[in-house]
N, C-alpha and C positions, 0 to 999 in steps of 0.2 A: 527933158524930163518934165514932168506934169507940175505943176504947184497944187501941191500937196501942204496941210495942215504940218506942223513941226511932230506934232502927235503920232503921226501918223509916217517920221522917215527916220532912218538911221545915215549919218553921217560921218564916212568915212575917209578921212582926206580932203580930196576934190569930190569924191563921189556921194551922189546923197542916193538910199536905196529907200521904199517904202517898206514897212514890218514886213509885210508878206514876204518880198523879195530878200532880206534880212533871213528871216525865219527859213526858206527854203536854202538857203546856203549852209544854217549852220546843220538844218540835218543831213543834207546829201552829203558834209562835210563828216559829220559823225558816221554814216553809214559806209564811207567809205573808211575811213579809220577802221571799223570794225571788220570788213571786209579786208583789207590790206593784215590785220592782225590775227586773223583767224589763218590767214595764209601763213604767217611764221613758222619757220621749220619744216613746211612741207613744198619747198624749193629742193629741185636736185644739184641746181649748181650755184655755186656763193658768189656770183657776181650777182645772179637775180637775188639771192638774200638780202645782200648789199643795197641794192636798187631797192627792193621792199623796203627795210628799215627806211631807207634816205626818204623815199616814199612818205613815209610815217612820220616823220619828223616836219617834212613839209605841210602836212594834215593838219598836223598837232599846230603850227607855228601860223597858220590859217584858223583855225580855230581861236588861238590868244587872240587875233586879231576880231574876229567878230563877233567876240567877246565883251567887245567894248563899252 
């Protein structure tokens, strides 16, 4: 990784990401949320509903995370 200004990373864990790289997660992260949600109920068998939701939950529990 580059040395990079403090300003200018987000620090998660071990990992240091720059804004940009930050910022493009937390929307793909959103966009999939909303995509996985608009899918709700329009499953025909509840194992894949299953899988959605769980899905959803991993999104969401991803998102606390980059949150931070």
């Amino acid at each position: 990784m580059k040395n990079l200004p403090e300003e200018l990373t987000v620090h998660i864990g071990a990992t240091t990401l720059t804004n940009t790289e930050h910022n493009v997660l937390k929307v793909a992260l959103d966009h999939m949320y909303e995509h996985l949600n608009d899918m709700r109920g329009d499953l025909d068998d509840h194992d894949d509903e299953v899988t959605n939701i769980n899905r959803l939950k991993d999104v969401e529990s991803l998102q606390e995370l980059f949150r931070l």
